[in-house]
N, C-alpha and C positions, 0 to 999 in steps of 0.2 A: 504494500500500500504506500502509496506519494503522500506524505504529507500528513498532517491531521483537523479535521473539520473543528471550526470553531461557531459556534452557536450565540448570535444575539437574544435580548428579550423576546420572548413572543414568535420565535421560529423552533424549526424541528429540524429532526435532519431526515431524510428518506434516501432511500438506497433504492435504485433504477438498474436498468439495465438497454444496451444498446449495439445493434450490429455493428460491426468493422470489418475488413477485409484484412490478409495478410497478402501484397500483392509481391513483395521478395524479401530476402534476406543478406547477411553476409556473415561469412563464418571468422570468428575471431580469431581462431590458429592458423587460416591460412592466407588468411582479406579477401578468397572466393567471394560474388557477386552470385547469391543461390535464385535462381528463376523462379518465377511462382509452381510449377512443376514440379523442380528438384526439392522446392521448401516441402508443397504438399506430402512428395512420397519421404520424407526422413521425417515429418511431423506423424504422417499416416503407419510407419515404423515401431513409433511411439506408442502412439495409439493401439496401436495391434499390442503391443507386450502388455500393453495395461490392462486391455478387454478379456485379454486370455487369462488372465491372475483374476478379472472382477468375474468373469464365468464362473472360474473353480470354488473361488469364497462363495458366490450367491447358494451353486448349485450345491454345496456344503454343508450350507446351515439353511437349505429352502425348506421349512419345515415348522410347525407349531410353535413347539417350544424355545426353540433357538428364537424367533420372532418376539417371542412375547418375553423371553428373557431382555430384549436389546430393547424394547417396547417399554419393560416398567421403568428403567432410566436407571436402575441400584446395580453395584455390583455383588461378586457372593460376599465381600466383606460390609457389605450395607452404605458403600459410600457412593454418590450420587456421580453418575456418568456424566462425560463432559458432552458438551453440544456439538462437535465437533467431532462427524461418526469415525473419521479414523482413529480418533485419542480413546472412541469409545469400545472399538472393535479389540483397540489394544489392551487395553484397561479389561476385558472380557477375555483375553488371550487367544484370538482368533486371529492366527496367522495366515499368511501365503507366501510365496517364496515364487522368485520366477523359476521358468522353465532348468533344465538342467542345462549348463553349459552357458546360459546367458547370464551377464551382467548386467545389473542396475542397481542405483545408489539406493539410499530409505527415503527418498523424498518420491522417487517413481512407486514406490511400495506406498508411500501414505494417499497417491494419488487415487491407484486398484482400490485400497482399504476405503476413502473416503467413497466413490463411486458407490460400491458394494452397501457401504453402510445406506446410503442414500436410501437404495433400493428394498431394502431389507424392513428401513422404518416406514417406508411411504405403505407397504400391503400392509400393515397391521389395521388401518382402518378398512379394508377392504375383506381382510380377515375377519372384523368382527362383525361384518354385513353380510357376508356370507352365513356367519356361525348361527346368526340370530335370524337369517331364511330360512334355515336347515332346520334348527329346533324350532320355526312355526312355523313345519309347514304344512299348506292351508288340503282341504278335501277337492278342493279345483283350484290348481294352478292358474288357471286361467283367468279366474274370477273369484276375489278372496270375499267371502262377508265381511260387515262392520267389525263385529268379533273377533275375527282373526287378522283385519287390519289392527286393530287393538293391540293382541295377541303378538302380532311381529313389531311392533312399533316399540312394545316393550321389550322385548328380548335383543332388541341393538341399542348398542350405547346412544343418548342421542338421539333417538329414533322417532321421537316425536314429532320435532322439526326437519326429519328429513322429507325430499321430494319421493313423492310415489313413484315417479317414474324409474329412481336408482334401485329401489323394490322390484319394481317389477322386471326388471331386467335384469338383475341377479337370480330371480324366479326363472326368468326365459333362458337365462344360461345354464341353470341346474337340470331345466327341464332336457335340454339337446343334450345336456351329457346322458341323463339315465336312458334317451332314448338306444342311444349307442355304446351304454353299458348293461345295461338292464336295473340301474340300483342308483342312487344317489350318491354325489360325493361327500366325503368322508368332511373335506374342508375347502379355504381357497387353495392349499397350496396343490390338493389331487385334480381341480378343477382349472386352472390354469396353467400348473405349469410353469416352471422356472423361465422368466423373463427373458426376453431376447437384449442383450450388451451393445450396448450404441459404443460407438470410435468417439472417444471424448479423450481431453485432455483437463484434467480439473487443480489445474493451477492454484487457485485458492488454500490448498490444503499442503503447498509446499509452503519455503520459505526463499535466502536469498542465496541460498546453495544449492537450488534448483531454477529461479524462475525470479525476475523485477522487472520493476515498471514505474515508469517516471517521465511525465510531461518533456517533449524536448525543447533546447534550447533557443530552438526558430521559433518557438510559438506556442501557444496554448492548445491549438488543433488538431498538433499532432503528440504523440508517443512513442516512448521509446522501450518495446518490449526484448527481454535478455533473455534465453532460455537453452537448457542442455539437450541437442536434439544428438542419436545416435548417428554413424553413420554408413549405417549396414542394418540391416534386419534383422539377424541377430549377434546382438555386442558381446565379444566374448572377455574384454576390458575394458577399465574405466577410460584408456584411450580412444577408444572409440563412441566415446561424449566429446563433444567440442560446444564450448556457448557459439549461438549464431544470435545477433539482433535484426530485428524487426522493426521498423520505422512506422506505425498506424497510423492514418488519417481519422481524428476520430469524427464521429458525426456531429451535427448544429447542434441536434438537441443536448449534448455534453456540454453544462456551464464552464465557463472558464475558472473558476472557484470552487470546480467540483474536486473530490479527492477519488483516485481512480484507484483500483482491485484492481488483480491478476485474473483474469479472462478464463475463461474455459474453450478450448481450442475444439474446431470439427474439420471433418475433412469434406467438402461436400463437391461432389461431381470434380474433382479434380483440383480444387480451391480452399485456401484454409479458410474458415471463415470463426470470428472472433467474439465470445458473447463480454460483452464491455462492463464490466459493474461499477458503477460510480456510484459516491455519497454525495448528496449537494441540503444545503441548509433551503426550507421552504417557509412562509408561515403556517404559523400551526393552524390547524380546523378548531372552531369552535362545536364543543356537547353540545351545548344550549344557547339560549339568549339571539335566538333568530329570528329577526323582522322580515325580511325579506326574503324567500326561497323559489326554483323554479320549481316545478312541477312536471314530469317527461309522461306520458303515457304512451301504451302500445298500439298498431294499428297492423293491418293486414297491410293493405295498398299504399297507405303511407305510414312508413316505417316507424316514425317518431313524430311525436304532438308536446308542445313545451308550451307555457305561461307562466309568465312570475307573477306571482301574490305576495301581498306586504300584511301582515300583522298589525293592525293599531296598539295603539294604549288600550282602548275601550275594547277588546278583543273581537274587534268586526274584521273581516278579511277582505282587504280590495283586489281585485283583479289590476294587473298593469298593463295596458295595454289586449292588444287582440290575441297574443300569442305569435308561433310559429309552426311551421310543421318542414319535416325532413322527408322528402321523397327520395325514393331509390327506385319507381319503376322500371325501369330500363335493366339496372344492375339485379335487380330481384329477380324480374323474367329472363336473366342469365343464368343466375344462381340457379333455378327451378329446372331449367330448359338441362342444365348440367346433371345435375340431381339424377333425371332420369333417364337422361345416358347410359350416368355410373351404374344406375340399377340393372338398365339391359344388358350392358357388358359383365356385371353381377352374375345375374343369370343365365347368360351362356358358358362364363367359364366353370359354372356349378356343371350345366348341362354337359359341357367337354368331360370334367374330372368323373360323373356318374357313368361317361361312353367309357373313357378310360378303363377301370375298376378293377386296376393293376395288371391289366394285360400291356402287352408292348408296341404301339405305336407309333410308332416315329413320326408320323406327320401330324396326327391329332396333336401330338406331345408337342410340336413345333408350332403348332397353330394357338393350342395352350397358352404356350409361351408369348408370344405374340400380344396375347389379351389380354394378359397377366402386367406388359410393358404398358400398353394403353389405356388399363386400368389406373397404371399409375402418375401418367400423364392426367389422367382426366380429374384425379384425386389434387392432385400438384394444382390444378389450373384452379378446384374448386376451393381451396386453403386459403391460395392466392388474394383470389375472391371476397373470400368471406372478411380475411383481413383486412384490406382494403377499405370492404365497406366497415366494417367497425371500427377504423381508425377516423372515419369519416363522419361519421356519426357520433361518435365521441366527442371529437373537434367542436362540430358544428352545436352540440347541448351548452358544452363549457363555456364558448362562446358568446351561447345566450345567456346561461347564466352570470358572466361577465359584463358584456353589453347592460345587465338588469341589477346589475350591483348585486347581486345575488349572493348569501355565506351559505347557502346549502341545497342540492338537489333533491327530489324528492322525485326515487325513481319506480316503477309498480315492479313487484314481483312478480315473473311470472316464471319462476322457475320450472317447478310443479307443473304447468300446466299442459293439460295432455288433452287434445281437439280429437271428439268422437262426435260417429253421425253424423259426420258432412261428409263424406265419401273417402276412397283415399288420397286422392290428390292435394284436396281441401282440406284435410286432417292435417298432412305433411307438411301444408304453405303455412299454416298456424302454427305448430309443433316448429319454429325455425332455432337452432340452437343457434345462430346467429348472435340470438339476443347476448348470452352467457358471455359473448367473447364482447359484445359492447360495453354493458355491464363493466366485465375488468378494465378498458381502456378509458373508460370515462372517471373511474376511482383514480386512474393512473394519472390520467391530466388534470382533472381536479385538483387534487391535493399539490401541485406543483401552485397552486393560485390559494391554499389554503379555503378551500370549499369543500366543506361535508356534502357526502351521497350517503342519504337515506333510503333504503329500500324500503316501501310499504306493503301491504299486504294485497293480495289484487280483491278480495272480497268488498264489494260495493265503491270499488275507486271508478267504474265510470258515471255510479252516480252521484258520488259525493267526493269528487274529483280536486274538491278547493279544502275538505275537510282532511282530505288523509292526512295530509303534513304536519297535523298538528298533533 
């Protein structure tokens, strides 16, 4: 970390995150000029030695106990694990060791261990959403009564306030297992299955004998990242670490007063690309004491509906003005139009794998293939997509709430909400998980301007649309 955040009255500090590119390098032992090519494969080198260490930890301890050991935070001498899953893995005595024959320092080890740990704490809630289907579960899967929504609501931590729909679709995944086992799983971990390992670099969890990073000297903009990359595929010595630097362009939205984290490196389509963590000091959100808020509601055809309302003394509520409203027609009947592309190509490549049915075909297999690529172009374009627009929509609320002197959003939930009886199509255009990714982006920029988002509840908000906020 560069530097240390210094905090005036009445600010916070919030930690962000930001793409960068790594477009070359140069190696310090020998002043080589490394191409973006040659960075990627000795970055992707790396990579690989880590993923194969973070496999064998996962697939080690994938398992109940081991989970819920790392899960209650104590170790066996009762002293309280650190937040930081490699210190905690260690602390636990859960080693890995690279391959035979290869070399790497303890900082590439604490990279594997922190990965690993990540992964290991994040299914414990998924663990116990499973555990709490499993013990209620309903006489029809299909359709639980009040009762046994009751029934499952209490037996998951939490459960009360969860969305139905993360219910039901732990149900719909229990149910396609027993169809192709004949019995139910035992838990998450028989039901899914040890995680697939992404090519990550998790810098964070080194220190400055693996990996630094510090503003450079032409400017604020850019960065100057140090790191030990191997260079061979497998290191049989610590001579075959060399530090190479990297010079970052960071992006606009990085204040120049931010203080910047060691990156977590990927390798994608041939390119490193760099997730940016920086701290920068915001004003803080106010709990209480709100005169003025906007209001966002949800809509089919137009995606967002916003009005600011003010608060009296006398607790009357004025409307401000007429409002606004956010269209994305155009983008919407893309998103849709996409949607059910995906689904055909869905479906045929079910339809391929069922011709298949382990006989040997070569050209089915190749055709397979083929739509298994196009799947995931079409996947790629709808991500794209969706991002896009909830960055856009984001912008465009905080905006208004800006514009309207606004200290807090007030945005409907509609988490939960699951459109039946309008057909399928019309179910699906309702049902958009879109909203969930706007939701996040609009906390995101907000809080950069020190304005609360309140979610309210969606029960009776389109008739008492002025009252929910309060």
């Amino acid at each position: 970390m560069s530097g240390k955040l210094r905090l005036a009255v009445g600010e916070a500090s919030r930690t962000a995150c930001a793409r960068a590119v790594l477009r070359a390098g140069v190696d310090e032992a020998t002043g080589e000029v490394l191409s973006p090519a040659v960075l990627a494969r000795r970055v992707g080198w790396c990579a690989d030695l880590v993923a194969g260490m973070v496999a064998a930890l996962v697939g080690e301890h994938w398992n109940r106990v081991d989970v819920g050991v790392l899960a209650a935070g104590v170790d066996a001498g009762g002293r309280r694990l650190p937040s930081q899953a490699w210190m905690a893995l260690r602390r636990l005595g859960w080693a890995v060791t690279a391959p035979v024959g290869v070399r790497v320092n303890d900082r590439v080890v604490r990279m594997a261990q922190e990965q690993a740990g990540r992964a290991l704490r994040s299914v414990k809630w998924r663990a116990d959403v499973t555990a709490g289907v499993l013990a209620a579960w309903p006489a029809d899967p299909r359709k639980r009564t009040p009762a046994e929504w009751d029934h499952v609501r209490a037996s998951i931590p939490g459960g009360q306030h969860l969305p139905s729909n993360v219910i039901k679709g732990r149900t719909r995944q229990a149910v396609t297992f027993a169809k192709a086992n004949g019995r139910l799983p035992v838990d998450v971990f028989e039901l899914e299955g040890a995680p697939r390992i992404g090519r990550m670099l998790l810098l964070a969890a080194c220190d400055r004998q693996q990996a630094t990073i510090e503003r450079c000297d032409t400017g604020p903009a850019k960065a100057l990242l140090r790191l030990q990359l191997p260079t061979r595929p497998d290191p049989r010595g610590y001579r075959d670490w060399t530090w190479v630097e990297c010079r970052i362009s960071l992006p606009s939205t990085v204040p120049a007063s931010a203080v910047l984290h060691l990156p977590t490196l990927r390798v994608t389509d041939g390119t490193v690309r760099a997730d940016m963590a920086y701290t920068h000091a915001v004003p803080k959100a106010r709990a209480t004491g709100h005169s003025v808020a906007l209001g966002v509601d949800w809509g089919l055809n137009t995606l967002l509906s916003a009005g600011a309302l003010r608060l009296g003394k006398d607790g009357r509520i004025t409307a401000l003005g007429a409002g606004g409203q956010f269209r994305a027609a155009g983008v919407l009947a893309k998103q849709h139009r996409l949607r059910r592309h995906s689904e055909r190509l869905h479906a045929k490549a079910d339809q391929y794998a069922r011709l298949l049915g382990g006989r040997p075909d070569e050209q089915l297999r190749a055709k397979r293939e083929v739509l298994a690529g196009e799947i995931r172009h079409v996947s790629a374009r709808r991500q794209n997509l969706n991002d896009a627009l909830a960055w856009a929509a984001a912008r465009w609320t905080v905006d208004q709430a800006i514009a309207a002197r606004a200290t807090a959003i007030c945005l409907e939930d509609l988490r939960s909400m699951e459109a039946r009886g309008m057909g399928h199509s019309l179910n699906t255009r309702l049902s958009q998980q879109v909203r969930g990714r706007i939701s996040d982006r609009m906390r995101h920029l907000a809080a950069e301007h020190g304005i609360a988002v309140v979610t309210v509840p969606a029960r009776n908000t389109s008739k008492h649309q002025r009252k929910s906020w309060l």
